[in-house]
C-alpha beads as a LAMMPS data file, in Angstrom:
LAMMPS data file: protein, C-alpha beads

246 atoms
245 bonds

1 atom types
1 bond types

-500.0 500.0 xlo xhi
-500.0 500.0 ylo yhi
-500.0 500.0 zlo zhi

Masses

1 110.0

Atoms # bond

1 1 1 -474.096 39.657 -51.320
2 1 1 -471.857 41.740 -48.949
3 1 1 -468.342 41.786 -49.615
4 1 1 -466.047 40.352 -46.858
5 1 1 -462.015 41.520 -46.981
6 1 1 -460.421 38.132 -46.504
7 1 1 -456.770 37.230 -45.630
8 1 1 -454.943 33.973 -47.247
9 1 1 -453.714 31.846 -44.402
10 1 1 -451.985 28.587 -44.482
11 1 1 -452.674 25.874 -42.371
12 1 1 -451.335 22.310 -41.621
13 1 1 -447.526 23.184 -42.135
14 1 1 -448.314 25.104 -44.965
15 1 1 -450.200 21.620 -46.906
16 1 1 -453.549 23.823 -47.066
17 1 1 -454.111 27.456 -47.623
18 1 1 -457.693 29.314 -46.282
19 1 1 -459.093 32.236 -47.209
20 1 1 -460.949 33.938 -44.251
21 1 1 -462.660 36.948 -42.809
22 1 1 -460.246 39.643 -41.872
23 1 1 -462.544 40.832 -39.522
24 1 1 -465.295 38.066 -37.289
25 1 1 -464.397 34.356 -36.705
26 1 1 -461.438 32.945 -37.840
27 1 1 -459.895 29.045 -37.828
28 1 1 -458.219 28.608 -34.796
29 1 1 -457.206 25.676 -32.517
30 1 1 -460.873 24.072 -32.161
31 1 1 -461.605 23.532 -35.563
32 1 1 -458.179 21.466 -36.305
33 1 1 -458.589 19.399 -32.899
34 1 1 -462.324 18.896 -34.346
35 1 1 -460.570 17.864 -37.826
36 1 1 -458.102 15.646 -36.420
37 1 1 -460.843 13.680 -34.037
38 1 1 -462.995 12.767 -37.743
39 1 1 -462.908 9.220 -38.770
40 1 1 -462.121 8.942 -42.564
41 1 1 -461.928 5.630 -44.134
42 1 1 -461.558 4.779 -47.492
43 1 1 -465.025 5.361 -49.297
44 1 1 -467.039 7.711 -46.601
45 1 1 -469.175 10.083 -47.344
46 1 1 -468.710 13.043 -44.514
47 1 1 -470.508 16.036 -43.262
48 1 1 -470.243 19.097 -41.776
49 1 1 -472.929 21.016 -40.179
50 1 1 -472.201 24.790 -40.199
51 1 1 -469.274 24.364 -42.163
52 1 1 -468.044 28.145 -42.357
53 1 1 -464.810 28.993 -44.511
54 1 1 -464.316 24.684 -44.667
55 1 1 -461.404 24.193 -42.933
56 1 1 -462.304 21.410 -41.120
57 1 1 -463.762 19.421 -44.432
58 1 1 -460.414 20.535 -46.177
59 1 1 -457.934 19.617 -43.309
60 1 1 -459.940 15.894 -43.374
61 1 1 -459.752 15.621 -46.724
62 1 1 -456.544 16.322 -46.840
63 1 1 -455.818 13.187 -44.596
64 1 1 -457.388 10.663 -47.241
65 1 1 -458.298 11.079 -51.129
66 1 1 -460.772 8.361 -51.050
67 1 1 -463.424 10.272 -49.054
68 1 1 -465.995 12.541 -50.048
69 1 1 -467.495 15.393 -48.147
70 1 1 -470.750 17.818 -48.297
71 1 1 -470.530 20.813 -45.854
72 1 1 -473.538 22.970 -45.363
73 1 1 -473.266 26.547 -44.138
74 1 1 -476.562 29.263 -43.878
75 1 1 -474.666 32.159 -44.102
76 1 1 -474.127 32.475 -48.022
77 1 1 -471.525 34.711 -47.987
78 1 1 -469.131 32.581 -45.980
79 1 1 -470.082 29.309 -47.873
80 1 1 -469.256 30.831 -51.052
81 1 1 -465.933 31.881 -49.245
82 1 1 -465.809 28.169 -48.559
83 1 1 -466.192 27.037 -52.231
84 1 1 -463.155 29.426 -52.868
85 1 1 -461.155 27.466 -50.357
86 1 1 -462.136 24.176 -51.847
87 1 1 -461.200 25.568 -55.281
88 1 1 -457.687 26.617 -53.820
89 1 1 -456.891 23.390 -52.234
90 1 1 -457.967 22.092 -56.324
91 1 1 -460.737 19.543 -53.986
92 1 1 -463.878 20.491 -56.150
93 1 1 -464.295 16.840 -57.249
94 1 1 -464.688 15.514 -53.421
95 1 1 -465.817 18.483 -51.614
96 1 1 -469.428 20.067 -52.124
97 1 1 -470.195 23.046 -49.992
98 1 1 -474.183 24.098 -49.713
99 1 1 -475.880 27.479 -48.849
100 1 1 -478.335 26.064 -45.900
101 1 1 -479.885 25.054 -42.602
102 1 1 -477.685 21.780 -41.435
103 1 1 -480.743 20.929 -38.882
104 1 1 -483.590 21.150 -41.451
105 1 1 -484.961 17.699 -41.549
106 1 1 -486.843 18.355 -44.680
107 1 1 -483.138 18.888 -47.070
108 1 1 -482.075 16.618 -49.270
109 1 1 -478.442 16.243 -48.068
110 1 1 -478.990 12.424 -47.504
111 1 1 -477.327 9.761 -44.719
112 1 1 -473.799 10.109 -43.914
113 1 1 -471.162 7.944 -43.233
114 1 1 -469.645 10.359 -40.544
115 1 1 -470.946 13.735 -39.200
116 1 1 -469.133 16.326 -37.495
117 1 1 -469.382 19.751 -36.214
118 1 1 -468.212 22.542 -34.051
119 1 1 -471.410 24.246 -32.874
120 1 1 -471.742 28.013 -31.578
121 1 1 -470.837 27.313 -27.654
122 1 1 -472.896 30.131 -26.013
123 1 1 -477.144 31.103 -25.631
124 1 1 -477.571 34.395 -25.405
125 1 1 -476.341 35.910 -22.009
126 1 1 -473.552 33.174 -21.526
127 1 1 -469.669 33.661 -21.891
128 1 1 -468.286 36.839 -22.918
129 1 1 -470.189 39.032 -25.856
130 1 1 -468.069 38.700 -29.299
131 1 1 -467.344 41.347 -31.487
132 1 1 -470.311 42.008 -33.790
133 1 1 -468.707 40.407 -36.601
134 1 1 -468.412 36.940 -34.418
135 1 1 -471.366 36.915 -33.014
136 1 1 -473.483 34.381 -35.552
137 1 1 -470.450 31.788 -35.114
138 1 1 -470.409 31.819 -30.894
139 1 1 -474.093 32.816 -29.748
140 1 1 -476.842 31.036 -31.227
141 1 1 -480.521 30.033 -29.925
142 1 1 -480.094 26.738 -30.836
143 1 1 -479.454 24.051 -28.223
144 1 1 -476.698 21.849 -28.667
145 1 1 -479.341 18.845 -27.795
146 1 1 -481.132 20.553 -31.486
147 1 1 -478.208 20.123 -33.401
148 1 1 -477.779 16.274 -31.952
149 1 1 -481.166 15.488 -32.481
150 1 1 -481.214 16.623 -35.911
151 1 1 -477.680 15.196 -37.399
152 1 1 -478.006 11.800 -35.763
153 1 1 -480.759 11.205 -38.213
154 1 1 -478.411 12.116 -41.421
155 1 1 -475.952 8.931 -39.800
156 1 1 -476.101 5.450 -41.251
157 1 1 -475.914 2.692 -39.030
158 1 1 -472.465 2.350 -37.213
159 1 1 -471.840 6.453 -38.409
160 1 1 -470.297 8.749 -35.738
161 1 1 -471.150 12.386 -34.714
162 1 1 -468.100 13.990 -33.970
163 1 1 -468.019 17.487 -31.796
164 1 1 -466.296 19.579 -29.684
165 1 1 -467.977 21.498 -27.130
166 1 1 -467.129 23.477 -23.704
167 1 1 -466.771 20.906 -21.341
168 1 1 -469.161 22.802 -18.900
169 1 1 -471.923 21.460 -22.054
170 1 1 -471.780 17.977 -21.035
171 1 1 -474.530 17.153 -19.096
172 1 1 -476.868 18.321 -22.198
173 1 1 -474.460 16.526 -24.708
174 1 1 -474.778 13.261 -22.946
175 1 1 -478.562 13.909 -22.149
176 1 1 -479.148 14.395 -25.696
177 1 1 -477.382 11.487 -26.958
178 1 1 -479.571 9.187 -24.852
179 1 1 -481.904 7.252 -26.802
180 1 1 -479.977 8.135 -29.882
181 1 1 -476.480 7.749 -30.297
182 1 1 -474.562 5.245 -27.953
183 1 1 -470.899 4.046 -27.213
184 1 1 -469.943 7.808 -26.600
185 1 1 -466.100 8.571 -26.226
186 1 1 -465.022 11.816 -24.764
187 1 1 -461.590 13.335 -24.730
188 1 1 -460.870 16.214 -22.141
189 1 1 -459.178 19.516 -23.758
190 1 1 -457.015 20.310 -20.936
191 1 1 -455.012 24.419 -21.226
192 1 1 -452.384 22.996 -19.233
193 1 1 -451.486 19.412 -17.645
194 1 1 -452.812 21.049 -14.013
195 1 1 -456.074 22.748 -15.095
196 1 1 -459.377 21.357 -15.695
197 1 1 -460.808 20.719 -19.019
198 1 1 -462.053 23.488 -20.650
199 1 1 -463.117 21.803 -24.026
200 1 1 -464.147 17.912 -24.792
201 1 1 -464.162 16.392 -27.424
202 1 1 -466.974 13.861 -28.027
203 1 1 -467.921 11.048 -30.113
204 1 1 -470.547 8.916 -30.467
205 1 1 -471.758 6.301 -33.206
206 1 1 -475.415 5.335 -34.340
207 1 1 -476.561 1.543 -33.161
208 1 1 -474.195 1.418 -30.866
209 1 1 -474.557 -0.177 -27.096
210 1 1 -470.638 -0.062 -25.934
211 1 1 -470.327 1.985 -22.683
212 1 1 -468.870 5.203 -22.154
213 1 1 -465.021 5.584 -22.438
214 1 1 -463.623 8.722 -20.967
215 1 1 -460.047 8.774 -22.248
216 1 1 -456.964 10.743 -21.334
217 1 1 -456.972 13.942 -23.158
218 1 1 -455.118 16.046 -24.423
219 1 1 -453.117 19.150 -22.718
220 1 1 -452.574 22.085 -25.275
221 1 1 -449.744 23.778 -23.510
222 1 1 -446.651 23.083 -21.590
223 1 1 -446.233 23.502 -17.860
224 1 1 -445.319 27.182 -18.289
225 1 1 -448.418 28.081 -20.806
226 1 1 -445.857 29.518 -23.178
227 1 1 -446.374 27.200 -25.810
228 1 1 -447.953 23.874 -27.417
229 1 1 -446.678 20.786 -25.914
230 1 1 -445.249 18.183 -28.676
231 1 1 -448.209 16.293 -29.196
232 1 1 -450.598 19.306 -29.980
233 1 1 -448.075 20.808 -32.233
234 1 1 -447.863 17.628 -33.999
235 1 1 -451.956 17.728 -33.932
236 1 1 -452.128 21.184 -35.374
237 1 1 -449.298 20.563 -38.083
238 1 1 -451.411 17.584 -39.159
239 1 1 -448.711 15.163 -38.308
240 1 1 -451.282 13.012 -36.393
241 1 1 -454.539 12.932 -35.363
242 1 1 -456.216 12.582 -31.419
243 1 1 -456.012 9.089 -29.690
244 1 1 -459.485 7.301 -29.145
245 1 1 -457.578 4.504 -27.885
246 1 1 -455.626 5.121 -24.560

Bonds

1 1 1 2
2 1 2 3
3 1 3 4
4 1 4 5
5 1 5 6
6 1 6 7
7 1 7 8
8 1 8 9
9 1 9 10
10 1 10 11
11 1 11 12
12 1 12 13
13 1 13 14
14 1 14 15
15 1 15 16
16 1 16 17
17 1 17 18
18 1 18 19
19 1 19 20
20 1 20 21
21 1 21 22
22 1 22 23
23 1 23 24
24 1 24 25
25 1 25 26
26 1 26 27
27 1 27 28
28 1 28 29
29 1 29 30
30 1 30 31
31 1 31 32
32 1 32 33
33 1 33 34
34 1 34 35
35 1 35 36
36 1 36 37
37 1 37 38
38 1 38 39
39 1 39 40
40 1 40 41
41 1 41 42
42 1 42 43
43 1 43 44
44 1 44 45
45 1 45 46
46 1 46 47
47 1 47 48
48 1 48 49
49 1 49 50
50 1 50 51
51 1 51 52
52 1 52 53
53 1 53 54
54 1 54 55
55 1 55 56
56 1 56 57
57 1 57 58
58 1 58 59
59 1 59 60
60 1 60 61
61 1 61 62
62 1 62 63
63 1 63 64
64 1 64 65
65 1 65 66
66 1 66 67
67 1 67 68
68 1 68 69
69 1 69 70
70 1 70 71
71 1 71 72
72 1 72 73
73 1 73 74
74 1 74 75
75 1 75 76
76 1 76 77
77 1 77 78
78 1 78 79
79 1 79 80
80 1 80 81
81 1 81 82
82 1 82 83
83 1 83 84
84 1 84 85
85 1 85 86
86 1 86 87
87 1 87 88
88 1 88 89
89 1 89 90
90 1 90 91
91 1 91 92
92 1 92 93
93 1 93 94
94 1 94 95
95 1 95 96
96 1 96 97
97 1 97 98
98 1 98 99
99 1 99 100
100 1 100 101
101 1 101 102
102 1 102 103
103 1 103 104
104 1 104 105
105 1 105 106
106 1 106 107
107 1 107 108
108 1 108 109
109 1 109 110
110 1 110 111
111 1 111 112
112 1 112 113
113 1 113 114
114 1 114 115
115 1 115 116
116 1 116 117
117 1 117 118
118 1 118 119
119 1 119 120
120 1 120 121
121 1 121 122
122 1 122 123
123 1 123 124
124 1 124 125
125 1 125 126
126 1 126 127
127 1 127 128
128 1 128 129
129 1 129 130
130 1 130 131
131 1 131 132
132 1 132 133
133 1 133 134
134 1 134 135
135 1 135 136
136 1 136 137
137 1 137 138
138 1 138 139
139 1 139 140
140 1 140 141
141 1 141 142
142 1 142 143
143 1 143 144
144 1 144 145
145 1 145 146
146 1 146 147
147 1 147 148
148 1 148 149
149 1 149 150
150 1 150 151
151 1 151 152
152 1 152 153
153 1 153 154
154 1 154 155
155 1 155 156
156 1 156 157
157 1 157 158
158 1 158 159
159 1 159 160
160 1 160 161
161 1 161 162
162 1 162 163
163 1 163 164
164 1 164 165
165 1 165 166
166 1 166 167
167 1 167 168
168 1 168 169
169 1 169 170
170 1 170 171
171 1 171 172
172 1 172 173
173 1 173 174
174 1 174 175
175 1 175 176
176 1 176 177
177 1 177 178
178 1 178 179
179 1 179 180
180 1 180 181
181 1 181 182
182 1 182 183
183 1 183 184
184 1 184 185
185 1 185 186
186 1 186 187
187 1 187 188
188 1 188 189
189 1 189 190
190 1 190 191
191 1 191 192
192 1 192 193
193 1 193 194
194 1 194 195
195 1 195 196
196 1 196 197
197 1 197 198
198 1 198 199
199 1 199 200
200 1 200 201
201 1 201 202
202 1 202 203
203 1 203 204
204 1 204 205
205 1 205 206
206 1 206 207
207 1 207 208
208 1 208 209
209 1 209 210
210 1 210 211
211 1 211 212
212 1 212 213
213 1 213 214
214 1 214 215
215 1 215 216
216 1 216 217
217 1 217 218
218 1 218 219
219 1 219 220
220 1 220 221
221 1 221 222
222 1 222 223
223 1 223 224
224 1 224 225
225 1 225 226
226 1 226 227
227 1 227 228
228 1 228 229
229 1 229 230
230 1 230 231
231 1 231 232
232 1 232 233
233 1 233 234
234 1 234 235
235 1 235 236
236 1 236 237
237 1 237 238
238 1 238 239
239 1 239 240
240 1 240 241
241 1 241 242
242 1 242 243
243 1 243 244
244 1 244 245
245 1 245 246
């Protein structure tokens, strides 16, 4: 196994610390908006799919001891970088991590009470090339409508799949979900109050026939850009978590 030089950063106001690649992706704003959308009720069993350093699984485990959570990540070196993590936030005894293929039908990772997931946004050719060291964790051949198609079999009835996505992606995330997964929320991750969305934010729950809520999002940044507004700090700092109700 290759060697990665990690840093030690702490996260949540300093309530969880993560060890990460130097150098490559790191946690940044998505995957703590992606941890603060996850439904976590007292006795769920919760998963990740393509987990990386566990951040995400950490940051909603944090939120309620009563949970339990598997994450599954296919590159070994960063899921045994994610075992660390779970070892330095002392959550061994609710938090599994596993070396694997989230979308392979044929592993025994079982049904789920709650799945979630921030996918690689880009196919080859789209967005901006990453650094070589990113590049597993933003391009990817796999279709977003793959990774739905796959996960909403691991739900159990009344289960959500959780994501966040570019917002340009939803016309295949809703296309996808047909047939599948129904009463689909979406919150709009807006840079600023007067820009578009660039991100969403989507859920949707297995057996479900309620129609489609579009809610009112959430702006990251004041008017100015300069810096978070109140309620994304808050987000961020793990003070509270994103509104499905408006």
């Amino acid at each position: 196994m290759t060697a990665i030089e990690v840093t030690e950063d702490a996260l949540l106001g300093g309530r969880l610390r993560i060890r990460q690649p130097a150098r490559g992706y790191r946690v940044n704003v998505d995957t703590l908006l992606l941890a603060a959308a996850v439904e976590a009720r007292d006795g769920m069993r919760l998963m990740e799919a393509g987990c990386g350093v566990g951040a995400a699984l950490i940051a909603v485990a944090v939120r309620n001891e009563n949970i339990s959570l598997l994450g599954v990540e296919r590159e070994s070196n960063i899921a045994e970088i994610a075992r660390e993590n779970v070892a330095l936030n002392a959550m061994v005894h609710r938090i599994e991590i596993a070396t694997g293929d989230a979308l392979d039908k044929a592993a025994d990772y079982g049904v789920f009470d709650g799945v979630f997931l921030n996918p690689p946004f880009d196919a080859d050719g789209e967005g901006r090339a990453p650094a070589e060291a990113r590049h597993h964790a933003h391009v990817t051949n796999i279709a977003v409508s793959q990774w739905i198609a796959a996960l909403a079999d691991r739900l159990s009835g009344g289960a959500a799949l959780t994501l966040i996505h570019r917002a340009s992606k939803l016309g295949e995330i809703m296309s996808a979900l047909e047939g599948r997964l129904g009463g689909v929320e979406i919150v709009p991750i807006r840079p600023v109050a007067s820009e578009p969305a660039k991100r969403i934010i989507v859920r949707a729950r297995k057996g479900s026939r309620a129609p489609l809520r579009l809610l009112r999002g959430l702006d990251l940044h004041d008017a100015a850009g300069a810096k978070y507004t109140r309620e994304t700090d808050a987000l961020l700092r793990g003070e509270t978590l994103i509104r499905w109700a408006n």
